[in-house]
DRENPA-3360 file (N, C-alpha, C; in nm, 2 decimals, always signed):
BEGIN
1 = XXXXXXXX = -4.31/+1.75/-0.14/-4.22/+1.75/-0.03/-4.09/+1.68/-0.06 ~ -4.00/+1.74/-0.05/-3.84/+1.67/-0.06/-3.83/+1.51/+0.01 ~ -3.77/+1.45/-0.05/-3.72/+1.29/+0.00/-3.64/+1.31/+0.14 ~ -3.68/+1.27/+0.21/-3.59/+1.31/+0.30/-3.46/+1.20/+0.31 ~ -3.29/+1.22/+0.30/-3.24/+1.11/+0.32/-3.17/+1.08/+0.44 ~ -3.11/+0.99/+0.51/-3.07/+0.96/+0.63/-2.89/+1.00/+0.59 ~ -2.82/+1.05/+0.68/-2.65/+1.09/+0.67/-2.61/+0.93/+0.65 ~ -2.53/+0.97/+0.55/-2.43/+0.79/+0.55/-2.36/+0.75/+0.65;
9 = XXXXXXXX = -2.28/+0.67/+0.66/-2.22/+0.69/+0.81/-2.07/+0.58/+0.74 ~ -1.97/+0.63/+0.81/-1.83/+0.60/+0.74/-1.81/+0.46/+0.75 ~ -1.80/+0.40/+0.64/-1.75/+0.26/+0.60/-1.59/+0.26/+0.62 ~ -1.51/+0.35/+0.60/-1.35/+0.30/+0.59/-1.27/+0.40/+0.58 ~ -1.19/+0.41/+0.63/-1.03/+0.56/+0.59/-0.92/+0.45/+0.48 ~ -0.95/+0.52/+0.38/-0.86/+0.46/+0.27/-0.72/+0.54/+0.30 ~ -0.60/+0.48/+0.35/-0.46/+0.54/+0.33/-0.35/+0.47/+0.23 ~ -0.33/+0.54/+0.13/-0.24/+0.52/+0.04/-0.09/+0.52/+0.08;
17 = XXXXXXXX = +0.00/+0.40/+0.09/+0.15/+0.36/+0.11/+0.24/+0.30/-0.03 ~ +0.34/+0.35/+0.00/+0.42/+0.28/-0.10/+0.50/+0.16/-0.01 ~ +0.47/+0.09/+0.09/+0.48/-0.01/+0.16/+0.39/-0.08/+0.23 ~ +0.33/-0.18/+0.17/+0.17/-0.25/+0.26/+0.25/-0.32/+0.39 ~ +0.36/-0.41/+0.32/+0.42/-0.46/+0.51/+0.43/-0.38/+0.57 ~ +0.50/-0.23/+0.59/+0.56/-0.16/+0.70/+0.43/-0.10/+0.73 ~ +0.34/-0.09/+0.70/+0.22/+0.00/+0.69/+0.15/-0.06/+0.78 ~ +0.12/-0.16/+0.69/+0.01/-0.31/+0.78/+0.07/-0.34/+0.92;
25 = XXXXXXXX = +0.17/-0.34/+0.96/+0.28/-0.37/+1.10/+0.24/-0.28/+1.17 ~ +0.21/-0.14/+1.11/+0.26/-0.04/+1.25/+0.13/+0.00/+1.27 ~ -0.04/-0.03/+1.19/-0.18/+0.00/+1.19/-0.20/-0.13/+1.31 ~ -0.16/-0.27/+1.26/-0.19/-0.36/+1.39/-0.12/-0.32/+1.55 ~ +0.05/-0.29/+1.50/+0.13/-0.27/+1.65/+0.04/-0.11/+1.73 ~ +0.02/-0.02/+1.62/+0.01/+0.08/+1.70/-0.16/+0.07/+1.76 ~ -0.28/+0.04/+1.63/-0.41/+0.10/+1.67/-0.44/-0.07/+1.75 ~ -0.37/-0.17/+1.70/-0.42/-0.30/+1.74/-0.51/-0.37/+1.66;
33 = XXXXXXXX = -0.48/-0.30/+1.57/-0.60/-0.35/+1.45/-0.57/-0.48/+1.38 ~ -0.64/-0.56/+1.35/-0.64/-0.72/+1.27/-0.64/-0.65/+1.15 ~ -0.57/-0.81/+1.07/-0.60/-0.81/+0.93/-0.76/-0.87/+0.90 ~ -0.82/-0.83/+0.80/-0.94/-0.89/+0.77/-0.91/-0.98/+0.64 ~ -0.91/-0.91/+0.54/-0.85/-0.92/+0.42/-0.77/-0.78/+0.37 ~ -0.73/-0.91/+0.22/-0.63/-0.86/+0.12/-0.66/-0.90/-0.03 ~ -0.58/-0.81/-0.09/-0.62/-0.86/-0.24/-0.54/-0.77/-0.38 ~ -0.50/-0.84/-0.45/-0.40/-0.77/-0.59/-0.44/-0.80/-0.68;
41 = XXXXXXXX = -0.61/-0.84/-0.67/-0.71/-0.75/-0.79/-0.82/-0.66/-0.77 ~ -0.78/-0.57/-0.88/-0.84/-0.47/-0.92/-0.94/-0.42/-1.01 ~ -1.07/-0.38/-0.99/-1.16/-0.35/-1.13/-1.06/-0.21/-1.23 ~ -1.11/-0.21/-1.29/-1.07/-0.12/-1.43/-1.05/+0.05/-1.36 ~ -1.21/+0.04/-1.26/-1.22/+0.17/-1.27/-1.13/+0.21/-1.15 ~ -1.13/+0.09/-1.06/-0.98/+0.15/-0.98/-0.84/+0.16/-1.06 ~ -0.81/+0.06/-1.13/-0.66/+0.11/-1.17/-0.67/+0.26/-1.22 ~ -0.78/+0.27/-1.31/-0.78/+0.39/-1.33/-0.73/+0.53/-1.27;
49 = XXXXXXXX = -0.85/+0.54/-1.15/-0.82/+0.63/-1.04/-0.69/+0.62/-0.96 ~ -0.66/+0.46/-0.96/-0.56/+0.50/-0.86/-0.40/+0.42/-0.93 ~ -0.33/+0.49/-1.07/-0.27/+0.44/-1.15/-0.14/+0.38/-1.01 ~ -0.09/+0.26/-1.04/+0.03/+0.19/-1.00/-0.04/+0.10/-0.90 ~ -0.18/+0.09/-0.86/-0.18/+0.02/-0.71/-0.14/-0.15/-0.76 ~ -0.09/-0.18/-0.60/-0.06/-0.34/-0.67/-0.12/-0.43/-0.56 ~ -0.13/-0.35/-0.39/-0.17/-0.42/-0.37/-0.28/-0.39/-0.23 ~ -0.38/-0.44/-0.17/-0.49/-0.35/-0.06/-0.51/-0.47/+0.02;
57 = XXXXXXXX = -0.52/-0.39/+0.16/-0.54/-0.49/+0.29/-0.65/-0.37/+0.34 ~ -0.71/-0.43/+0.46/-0.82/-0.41/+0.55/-0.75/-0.46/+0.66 ~ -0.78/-0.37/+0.74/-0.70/-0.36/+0.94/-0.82/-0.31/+0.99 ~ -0.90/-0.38/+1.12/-1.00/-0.36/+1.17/-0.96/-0.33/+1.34 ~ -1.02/-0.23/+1.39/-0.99/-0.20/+1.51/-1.14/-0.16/+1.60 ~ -1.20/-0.18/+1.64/-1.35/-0.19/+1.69/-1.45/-0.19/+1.62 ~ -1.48/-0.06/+1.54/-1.57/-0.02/+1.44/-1.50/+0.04/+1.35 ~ -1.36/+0.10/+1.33/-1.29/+0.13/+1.30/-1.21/+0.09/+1.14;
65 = XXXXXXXX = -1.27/+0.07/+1.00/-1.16/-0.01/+0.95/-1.06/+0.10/+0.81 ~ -0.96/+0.06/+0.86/-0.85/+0.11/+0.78/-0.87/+0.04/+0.62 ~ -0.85/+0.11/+0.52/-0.79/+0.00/+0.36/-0.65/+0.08/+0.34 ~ -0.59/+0.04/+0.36/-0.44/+0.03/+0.33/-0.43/-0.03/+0.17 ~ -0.40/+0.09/+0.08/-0.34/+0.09/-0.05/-0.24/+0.10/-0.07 ~ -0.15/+0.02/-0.15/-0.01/+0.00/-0.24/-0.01/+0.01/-0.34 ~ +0.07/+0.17/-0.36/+0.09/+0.19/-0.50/+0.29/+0.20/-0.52 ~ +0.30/+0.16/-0.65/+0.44/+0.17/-0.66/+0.48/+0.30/-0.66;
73 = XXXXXXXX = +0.43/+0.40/-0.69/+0.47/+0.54/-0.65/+0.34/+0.62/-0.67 ~ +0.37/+0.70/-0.59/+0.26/+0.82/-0.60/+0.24/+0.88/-0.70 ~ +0.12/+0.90/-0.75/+0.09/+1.00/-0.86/+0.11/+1.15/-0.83 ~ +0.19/+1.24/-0.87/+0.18/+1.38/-0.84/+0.12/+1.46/-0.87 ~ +0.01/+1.42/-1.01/-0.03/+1.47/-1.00/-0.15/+1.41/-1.13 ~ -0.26/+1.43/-1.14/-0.34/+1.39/-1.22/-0.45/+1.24/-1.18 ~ -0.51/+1.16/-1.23/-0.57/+1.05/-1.19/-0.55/+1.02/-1.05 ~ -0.60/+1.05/-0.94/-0.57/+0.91/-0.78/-0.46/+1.01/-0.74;
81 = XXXXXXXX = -0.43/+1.13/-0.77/-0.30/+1.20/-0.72/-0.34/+1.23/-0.57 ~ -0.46/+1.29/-0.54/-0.53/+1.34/-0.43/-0.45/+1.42/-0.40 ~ -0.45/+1.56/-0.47/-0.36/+1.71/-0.46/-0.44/+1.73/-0.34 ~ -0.58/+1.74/-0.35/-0.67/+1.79/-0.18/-0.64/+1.66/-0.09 ~ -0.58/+1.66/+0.02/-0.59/+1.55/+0.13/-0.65/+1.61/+0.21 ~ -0.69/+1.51/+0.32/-0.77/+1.51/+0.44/-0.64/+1.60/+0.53 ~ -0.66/+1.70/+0.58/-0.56/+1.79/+0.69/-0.51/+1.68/+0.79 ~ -0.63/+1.60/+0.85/-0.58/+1.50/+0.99/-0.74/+1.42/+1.01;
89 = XXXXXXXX = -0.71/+1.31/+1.11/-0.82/+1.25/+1.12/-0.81/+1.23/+1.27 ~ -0.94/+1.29/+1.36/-0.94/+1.24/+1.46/-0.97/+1.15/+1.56 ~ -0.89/+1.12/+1.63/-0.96/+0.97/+1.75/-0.98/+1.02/+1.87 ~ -1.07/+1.01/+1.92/-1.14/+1.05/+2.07/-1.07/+0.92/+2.19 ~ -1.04/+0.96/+2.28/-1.00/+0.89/+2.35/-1.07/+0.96/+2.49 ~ -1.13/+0.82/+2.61/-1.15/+0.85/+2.72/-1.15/+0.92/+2.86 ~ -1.01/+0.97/+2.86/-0.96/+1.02/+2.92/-0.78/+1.11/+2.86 ~ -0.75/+1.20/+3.00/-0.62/+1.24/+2.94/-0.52/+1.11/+2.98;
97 = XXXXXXXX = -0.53/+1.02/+3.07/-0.39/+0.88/+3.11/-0.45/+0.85/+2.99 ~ -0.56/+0.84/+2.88/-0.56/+0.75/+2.77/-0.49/+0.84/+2.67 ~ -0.48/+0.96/+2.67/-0.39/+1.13/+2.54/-0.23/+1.00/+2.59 ~ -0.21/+1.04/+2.74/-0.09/+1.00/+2.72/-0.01/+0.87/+2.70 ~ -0.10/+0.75/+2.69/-0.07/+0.63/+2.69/-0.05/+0.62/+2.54 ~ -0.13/+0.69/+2.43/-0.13/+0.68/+2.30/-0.02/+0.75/+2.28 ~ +0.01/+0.88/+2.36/+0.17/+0.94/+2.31/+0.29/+0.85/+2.32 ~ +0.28/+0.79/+2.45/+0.39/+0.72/+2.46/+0.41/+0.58/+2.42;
105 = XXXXXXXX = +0.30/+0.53/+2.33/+0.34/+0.41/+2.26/+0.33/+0.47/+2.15 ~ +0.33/+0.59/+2.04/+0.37/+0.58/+1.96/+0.52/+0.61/+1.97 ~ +0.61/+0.69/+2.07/+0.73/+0.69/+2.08/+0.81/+0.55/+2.09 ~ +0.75/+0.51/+2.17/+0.84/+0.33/+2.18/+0.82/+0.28/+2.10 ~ +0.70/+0.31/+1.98/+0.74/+0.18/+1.86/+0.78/+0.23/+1.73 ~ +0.83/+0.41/+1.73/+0.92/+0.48/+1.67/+1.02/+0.42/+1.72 ~ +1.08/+0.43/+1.81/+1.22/+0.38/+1.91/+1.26/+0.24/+1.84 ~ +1.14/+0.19/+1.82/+1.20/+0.05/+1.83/+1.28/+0.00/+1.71;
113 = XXXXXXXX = +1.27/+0.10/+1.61/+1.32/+0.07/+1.49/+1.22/-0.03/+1.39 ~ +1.15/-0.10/+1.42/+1.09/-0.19/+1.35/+0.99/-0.11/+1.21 ~ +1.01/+0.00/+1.25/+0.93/+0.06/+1.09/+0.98/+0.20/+1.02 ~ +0.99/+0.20/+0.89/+1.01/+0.32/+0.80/+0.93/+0.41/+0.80 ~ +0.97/+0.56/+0.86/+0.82/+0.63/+0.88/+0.90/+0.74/+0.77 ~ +0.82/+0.80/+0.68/+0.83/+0.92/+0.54/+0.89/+1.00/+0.68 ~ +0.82/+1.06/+0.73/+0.86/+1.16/+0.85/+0.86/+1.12/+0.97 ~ +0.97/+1.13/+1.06/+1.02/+1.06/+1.16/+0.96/+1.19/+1.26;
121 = XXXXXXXX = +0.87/+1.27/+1.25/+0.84/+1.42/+1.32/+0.78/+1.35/+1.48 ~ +0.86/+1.38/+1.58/+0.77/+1.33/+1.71/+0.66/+1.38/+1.72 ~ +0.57/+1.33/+1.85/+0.42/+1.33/+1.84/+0.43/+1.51/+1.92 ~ +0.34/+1.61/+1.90/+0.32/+1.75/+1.98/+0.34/+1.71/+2.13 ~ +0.34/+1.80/+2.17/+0.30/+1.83/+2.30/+0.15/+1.81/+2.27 ~ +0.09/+1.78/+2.45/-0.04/+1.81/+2.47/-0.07/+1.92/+2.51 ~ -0.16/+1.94/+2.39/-0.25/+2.11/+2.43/-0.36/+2.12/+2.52 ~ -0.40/+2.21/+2.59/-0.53/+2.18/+2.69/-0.58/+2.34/+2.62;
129 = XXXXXXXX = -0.72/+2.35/+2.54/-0.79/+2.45/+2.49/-0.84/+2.50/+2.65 ~ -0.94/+2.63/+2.60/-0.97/+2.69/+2.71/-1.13/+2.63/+2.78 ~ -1.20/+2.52/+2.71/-1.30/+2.44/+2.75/-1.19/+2.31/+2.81 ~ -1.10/+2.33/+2.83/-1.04/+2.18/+2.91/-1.03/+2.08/+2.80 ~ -1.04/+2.10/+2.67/-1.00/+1.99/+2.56/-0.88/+1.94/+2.55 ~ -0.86/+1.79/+2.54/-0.69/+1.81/+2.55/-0.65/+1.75/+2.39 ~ -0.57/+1.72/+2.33/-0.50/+1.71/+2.27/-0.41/+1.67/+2.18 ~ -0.31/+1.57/+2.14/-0.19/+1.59/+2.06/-0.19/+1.55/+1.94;
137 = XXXXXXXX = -0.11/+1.54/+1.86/-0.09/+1.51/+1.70/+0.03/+1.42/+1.66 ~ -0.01/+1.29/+1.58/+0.14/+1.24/+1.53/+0.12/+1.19/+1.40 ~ +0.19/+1.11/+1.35/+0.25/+1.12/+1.20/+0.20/+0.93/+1.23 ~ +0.15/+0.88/+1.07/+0.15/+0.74/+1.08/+0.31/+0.71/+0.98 ~ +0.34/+0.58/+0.97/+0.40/+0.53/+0.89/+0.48/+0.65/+0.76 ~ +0.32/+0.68/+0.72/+0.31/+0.75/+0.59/+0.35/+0.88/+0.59 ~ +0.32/+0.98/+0.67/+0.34/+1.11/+0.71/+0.21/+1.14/+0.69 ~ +0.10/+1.07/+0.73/-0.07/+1.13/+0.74/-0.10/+1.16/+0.91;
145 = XXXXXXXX = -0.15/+1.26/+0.92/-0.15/+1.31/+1.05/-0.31/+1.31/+1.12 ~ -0.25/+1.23/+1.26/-0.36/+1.19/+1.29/-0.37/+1.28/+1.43 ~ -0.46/+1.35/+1.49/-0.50/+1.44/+1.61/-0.56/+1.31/+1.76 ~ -0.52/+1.28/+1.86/-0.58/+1.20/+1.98/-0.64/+1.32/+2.04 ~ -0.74/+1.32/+2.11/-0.77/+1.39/+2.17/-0.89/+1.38/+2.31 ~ -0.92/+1.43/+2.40/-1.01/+1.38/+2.50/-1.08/+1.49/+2.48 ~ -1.21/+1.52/+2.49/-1.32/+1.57/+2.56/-1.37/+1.60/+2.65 ~ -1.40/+1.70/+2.80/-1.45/+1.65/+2.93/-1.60/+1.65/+2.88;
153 = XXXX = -1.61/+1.59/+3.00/-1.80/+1.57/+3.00/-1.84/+1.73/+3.02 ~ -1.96/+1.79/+2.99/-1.99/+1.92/+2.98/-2.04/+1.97/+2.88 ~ -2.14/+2.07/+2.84/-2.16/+2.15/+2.74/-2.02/+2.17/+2.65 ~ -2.07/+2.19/+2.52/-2.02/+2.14/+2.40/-2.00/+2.22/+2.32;
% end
């Protein structure tokens, strides 16, 4: 009979920046997330994979933890390039006043000037699917796109 094994369950979302300050700023301002740690050493087999990094922090937000990587420039292509990226990452939120409380604090702290975003792209409109799902999409720091979305209670 086969081993049976148990699903792993996610330890971290690694996002790669070519700015750890502006990065680190707008992961605490926006999700609220702490620093845990940091650190600008590296084993072998990471420089490897991920040529130029210089330097990585950890931002914790409930269960949630971010590793925020700093590399001097992106690889385009070859070792740590990550030609496949993740499309988007979603966060579930409680309600739709919570869709729209996350839309409009990412606008005010775009507004506020305090951070360099790759893509300055405003957050969507909110979509409502035809099960009542709601919806919208915004851009971090980096230009990695992240989906908010609510749920109703109900078959699934």
């Amino acid at each position: 009979m086969p081993e049976t094994v148990n699903l792993p369950r996610l330890h971290h979302i690694a996002i790669q920046t070519t700015d750890l300050a502006n990065c680190t700023s707008w992961y605490q301002d926006f999700f609220g997330c702490r620093a845990t740690w940091s650190t600008d050493e590296f084993s072998e087999l990471t420089r490897e994979r991920l040529p130029g990094i210089t330097r990585m922090a950890e931002v914790v937000v409930g269960a949630t933890r971010f590793h925020l990587f700093e590399r001097i420039s992106p690889a385009p292509h070859g070792a740590g390039a990550n030609a496949t990226e993740f499309q988007h990452l979603c966060m579930a939120v409680e309600s739709p006043a919570a869709l729209d409380a996350w839309r409009r604090k990412w606008t005010e702290l775009h507004r506020s000037g305090r951070y360099a975003f790759l893509r300055a792209d405003p957050p969507s409109e909110t979509v409502v699917d035809k099960d009542g799902v709601e919806s919208f999409y915004c851009l971090d720091v980096n230009g990695l796109e992240f989906e908010f979305t609510y749920v109703p209670a109900g078959p699934r």
